[in-house]
VOPAGU-2260 file (C-alpha; in pm, 1 decimal, decimal comma):
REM VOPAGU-2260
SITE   aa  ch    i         X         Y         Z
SITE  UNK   A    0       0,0       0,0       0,0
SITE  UNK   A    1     141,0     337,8     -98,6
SITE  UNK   A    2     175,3     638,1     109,5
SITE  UNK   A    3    -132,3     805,9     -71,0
SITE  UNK   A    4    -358,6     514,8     -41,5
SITE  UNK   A    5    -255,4     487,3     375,8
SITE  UNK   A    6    -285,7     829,4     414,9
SITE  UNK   A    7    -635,4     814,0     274,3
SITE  UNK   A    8    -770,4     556,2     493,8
SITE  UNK   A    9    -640,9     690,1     798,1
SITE  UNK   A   10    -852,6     983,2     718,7
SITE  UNK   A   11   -1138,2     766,7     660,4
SITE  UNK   A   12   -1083,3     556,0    1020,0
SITE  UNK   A   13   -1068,4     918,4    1212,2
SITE  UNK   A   14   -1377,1    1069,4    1008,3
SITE  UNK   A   15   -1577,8     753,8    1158,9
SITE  UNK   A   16   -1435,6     752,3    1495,5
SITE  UNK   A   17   -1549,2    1142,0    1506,2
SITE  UNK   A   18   -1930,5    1042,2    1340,1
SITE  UNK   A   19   -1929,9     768,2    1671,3
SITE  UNK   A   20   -1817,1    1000,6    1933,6
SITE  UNK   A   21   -2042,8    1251,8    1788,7
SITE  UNK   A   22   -2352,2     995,6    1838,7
SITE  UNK   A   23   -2281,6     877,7    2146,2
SITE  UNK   A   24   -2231,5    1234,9    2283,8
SITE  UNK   A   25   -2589,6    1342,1    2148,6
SITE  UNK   A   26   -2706,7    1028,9    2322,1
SITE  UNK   A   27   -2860,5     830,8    1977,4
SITE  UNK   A   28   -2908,6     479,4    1973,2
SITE  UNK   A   29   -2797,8     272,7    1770,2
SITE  UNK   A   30   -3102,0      65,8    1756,1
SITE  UNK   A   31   -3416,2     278,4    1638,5
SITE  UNK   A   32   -3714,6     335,2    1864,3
SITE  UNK   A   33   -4068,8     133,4    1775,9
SITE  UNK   A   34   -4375,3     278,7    1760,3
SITE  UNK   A   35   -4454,7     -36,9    1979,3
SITE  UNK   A   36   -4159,0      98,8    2247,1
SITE  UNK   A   37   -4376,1     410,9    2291,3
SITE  UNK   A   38   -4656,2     456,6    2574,5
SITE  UNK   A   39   -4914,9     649,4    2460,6
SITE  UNK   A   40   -4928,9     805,5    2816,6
SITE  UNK   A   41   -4608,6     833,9    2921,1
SITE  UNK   A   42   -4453,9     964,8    2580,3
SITE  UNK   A   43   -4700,2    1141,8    2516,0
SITE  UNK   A   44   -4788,1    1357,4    2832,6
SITE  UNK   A   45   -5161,2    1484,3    2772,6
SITE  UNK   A   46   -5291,6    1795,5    2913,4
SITE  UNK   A   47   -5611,8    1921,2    2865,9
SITE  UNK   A   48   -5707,1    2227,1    2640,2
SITE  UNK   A   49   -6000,7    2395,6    2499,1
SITE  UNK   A   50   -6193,9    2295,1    2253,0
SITE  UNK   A   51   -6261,4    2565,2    2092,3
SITE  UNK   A   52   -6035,4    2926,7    2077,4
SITE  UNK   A   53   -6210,7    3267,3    2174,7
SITE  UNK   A   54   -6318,7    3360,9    1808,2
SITE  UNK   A   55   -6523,4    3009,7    1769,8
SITE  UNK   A   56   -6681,9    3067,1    2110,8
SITE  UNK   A   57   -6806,5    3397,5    1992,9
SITE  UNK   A   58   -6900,5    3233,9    1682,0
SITE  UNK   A   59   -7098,7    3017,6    1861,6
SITE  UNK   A   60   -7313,5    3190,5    2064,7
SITE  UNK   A   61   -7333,4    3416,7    1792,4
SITE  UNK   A   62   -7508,4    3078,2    1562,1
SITE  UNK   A   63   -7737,5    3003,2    1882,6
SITE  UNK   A   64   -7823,1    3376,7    1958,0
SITE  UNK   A   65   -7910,9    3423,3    1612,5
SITE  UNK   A   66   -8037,6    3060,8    1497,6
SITE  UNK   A   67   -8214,8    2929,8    1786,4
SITE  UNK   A   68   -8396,8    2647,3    1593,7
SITE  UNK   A   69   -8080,8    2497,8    1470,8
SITE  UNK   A   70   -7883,3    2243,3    1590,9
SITE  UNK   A   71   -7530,5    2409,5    1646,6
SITE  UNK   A   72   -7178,8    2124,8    1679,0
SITE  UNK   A   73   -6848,9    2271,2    1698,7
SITE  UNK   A   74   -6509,6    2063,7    1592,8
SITE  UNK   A   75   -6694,7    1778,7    1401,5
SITE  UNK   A   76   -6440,3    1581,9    1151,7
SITE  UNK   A   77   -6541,6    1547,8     800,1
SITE  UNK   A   78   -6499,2    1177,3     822,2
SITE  UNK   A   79   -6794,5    1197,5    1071,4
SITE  UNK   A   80   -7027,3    1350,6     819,0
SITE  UNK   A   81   -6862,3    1305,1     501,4
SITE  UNK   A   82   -6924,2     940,9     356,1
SITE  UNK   A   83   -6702,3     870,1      56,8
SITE  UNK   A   84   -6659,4     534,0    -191,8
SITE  UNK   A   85   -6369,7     290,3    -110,1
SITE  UNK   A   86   -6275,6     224,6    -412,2
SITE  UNK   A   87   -5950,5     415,0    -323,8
SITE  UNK   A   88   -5779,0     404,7     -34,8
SITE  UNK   A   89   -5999,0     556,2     272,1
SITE  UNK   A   90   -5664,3     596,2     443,8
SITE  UNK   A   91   -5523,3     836,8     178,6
SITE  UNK   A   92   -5845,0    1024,2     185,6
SITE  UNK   A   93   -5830,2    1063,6     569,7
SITE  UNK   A   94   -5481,7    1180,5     524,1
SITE  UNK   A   95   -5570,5    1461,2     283,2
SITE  UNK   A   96   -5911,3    1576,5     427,8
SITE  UNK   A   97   -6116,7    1339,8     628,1
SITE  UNK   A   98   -5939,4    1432,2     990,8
SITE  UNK   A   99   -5977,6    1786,2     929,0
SITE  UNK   A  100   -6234,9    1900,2    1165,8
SITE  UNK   A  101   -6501,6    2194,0    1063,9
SITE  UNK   A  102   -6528,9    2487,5    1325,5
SITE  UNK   A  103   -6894,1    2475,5    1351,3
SITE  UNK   A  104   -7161,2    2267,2    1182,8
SITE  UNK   A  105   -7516,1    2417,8    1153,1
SITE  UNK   A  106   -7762,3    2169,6    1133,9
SITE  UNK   A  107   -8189,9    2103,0    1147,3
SITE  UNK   A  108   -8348,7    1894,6    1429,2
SITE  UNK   A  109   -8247,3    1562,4    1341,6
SITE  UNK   A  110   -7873,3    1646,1    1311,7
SITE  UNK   A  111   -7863,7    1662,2     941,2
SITE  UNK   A  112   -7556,3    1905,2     815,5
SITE  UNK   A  113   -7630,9    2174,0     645,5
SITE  UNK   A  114   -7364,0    2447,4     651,3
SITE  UNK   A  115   -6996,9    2435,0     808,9
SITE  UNK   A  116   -6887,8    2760,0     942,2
SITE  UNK   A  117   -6530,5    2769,7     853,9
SITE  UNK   A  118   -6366,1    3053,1    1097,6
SITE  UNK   A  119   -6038,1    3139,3     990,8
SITE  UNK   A  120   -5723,3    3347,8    1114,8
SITE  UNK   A  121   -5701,3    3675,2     985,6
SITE  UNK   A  122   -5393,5    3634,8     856,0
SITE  UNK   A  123   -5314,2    3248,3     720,1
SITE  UNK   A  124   -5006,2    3096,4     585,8
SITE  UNK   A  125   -5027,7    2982,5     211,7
SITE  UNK   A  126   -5050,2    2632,3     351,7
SITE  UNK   A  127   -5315,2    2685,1     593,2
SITE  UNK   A  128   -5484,7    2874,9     323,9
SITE  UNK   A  129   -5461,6    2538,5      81,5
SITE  UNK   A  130   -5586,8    2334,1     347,7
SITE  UNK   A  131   -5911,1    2535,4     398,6
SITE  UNK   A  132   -5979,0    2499,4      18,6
SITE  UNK   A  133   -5929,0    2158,8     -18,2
SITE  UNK   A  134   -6183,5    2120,8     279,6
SITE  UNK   A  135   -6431,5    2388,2     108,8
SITE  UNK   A  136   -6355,8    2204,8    -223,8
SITE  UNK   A  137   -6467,2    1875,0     -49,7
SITE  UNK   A  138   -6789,8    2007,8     127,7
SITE  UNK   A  139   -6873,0    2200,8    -181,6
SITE  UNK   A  140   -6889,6    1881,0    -364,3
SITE  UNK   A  141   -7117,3    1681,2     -78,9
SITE  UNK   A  142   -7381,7    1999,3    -137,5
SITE  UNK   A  143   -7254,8    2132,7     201,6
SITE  UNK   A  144   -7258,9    2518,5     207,0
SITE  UNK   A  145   -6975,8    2698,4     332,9
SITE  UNK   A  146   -6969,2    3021,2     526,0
SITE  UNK   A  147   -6608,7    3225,7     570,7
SITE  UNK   A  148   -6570,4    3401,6     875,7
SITE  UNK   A  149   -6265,4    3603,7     942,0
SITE  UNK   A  150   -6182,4    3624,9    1317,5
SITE  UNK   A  151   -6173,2    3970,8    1320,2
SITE  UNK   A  152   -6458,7    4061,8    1130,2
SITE  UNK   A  153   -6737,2    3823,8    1253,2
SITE  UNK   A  154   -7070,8    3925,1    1123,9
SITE  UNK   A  155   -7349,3    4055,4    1361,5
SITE  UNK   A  156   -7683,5    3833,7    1480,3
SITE  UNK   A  157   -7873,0    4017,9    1288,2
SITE  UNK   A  158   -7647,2    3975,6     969,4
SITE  UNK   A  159   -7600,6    3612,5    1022,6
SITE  UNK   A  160   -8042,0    3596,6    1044,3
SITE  UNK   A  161   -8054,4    3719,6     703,6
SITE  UNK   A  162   -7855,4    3622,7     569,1
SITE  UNK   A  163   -7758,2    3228,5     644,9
SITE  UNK   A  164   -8123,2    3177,9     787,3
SITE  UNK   A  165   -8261,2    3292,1     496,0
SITE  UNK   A  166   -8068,5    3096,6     280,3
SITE  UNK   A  167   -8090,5    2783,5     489,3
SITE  UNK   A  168   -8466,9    2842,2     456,8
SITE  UNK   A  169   -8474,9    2886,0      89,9
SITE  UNK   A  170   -8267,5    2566,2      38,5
SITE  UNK   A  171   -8527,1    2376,1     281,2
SITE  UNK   A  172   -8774,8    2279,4       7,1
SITE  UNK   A  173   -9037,3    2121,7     108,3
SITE  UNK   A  174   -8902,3    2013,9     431,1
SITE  UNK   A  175   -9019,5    2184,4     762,4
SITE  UNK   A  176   -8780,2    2521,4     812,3
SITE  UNK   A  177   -8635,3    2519,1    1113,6
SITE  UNK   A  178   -8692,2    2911,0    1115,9
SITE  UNK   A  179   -9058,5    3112,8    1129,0
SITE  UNK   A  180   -9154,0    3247,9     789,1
SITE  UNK   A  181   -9281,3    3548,2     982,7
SITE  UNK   A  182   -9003,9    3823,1    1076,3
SITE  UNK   A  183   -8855,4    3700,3    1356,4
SITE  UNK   A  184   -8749,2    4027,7    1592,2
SITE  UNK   A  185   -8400,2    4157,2    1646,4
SITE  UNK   A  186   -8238,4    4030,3    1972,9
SITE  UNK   A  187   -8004,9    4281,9    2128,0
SITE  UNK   A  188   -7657,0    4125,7    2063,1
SITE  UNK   A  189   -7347,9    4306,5    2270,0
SITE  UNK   A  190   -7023,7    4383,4    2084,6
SITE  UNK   A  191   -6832,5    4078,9    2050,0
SITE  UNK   A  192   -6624,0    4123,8    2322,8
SITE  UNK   A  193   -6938,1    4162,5    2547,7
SITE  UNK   A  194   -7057,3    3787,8    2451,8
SITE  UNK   A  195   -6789,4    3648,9    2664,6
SITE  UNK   A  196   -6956,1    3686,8    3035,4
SITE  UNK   A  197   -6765,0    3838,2    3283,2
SITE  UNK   A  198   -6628,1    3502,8    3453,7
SITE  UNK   A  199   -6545,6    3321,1    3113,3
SITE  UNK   A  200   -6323,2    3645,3    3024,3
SITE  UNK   A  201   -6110,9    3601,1    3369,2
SITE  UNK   A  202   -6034,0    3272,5    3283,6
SITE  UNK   A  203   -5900,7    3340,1    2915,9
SITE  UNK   A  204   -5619,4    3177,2    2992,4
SITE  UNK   A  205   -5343,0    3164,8    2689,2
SITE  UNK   A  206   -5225,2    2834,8    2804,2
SITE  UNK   A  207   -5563,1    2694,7    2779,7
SITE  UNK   A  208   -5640,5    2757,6    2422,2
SITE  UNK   A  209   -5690,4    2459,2    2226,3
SITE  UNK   A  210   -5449,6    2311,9    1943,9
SITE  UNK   A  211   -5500,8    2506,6    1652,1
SITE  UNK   A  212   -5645,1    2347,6    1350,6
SITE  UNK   A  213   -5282,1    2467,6    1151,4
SITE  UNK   A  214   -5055,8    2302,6    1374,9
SITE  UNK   A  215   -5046,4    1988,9    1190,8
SITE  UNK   A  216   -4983,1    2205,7     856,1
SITE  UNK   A  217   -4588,8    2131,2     891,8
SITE  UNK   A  218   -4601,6    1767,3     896,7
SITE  UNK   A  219   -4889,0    1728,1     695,0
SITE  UNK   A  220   -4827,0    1440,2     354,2
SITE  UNK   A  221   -4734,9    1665,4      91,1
SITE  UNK   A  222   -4729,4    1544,5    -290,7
SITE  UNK   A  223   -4718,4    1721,3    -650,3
SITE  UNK   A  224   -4486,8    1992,7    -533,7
SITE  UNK   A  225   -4624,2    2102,5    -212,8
SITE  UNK   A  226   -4997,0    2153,4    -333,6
SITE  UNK   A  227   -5285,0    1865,6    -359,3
SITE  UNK   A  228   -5572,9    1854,7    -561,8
């Protein structure tokens, strides 16, 4: 062996003793963990949160101030109320869509959907801004109106009886609306910051705001170039 060629593999022995001293100084394994060597508990601390943030609780009370003979659910996933074929896979489906959960879910007496209230951050990454399409796209195509609310410019009770009551009554048909046909009168709403009662506003704790819907965004499956269909 020439001087060249020993020189050359010492540097290759010292590069991997530095890669192993590296590892065992950061603490890595040399086996990798299992998903079975996890506890769901114990890896996974839980805590308890919210369920919904500040802007969906005024949402809601604004939907059951506003449309008292509806049925109002908040954080329902699609998959609950969105039935699709299997002909693909359901799991690739549920990936893409069917976990998502809608904000609020307006629906008649017997818990049939029939508009998602989709609130949404005033200002949204261009990710987080795909996402809510794709679920729009998805409820658009199941006949499932969608109403936009931004955060910061949520409509007033009065606003939200003309204009989604109305509708909702119009699309009724010949089923029993859910809402008078005579003009129902104007219930004195607060400002929006007024619908949180006194005690519920004391306890608008940061810490205790729920996950939000984006923080999956990140490690969400991503395919044709960072954008799905």
């Amino acid at each position: 062996m020439d001087l060249q060629s020993t020189a050359f593999a010492a540097a290759v022995v010292l590069l991997l003793t530095l890669v192993m001293l590296r590892l065992r100084q950061r603490g890595v394994s040399r086996r990798p963990v299992r998903r079975d060597d996890l506890d769901t508990v114990i890896d996974w601390p839980p805590e308890s949160v919210r369920v919904l943030t500040i802007a969906e609780r005024q949402s809601y009370d604004l939907l059951r101030k506003a449309l008292p003979g509806f049925m109002v659910l908040a954080q329902v996933p699609l998959s609950r109320f969105v039935r699709v074929p299997t002909r693909h896979s359901h799991a690739e489906w549920m990936q893409r869509v069917g976990a998502l959960s809608a904000d609020l879910v307006l629906c008649d007496s017997g818990s049939r959907v029939l508009a998602v209230i989709d609130v949404r951050a005033a200002q949204e990454t261009e990710r987080s801004r795909r996402r809510h399409e794709r679920m729009a796209r998805v409820l658009k195509a199941a006949n499932i109106k969608v109403y936009t609310w931004r955060e910061d410019e949520l409509p007033s009770a009065s606003q939200v009886r003309s204009l989604v009551g109305a509708e909702l009554s119009r699309n009724s048909g010949g089923m029993k609306a859910p809402i008078s046909s005579k003009p129902m009168p104007l219930i004195p709403v607060a400002e929006m910051e007024e619908l949180l009662s006194e005690g519920d506003r004391m306890h608008d704790d940061p810490a205790m705001e729920p996950v939000p819907s984006a923080f999956f965004d990140d490690v969400e499956p991503v395919t044709d170039g960072g954008r799905r269909r």
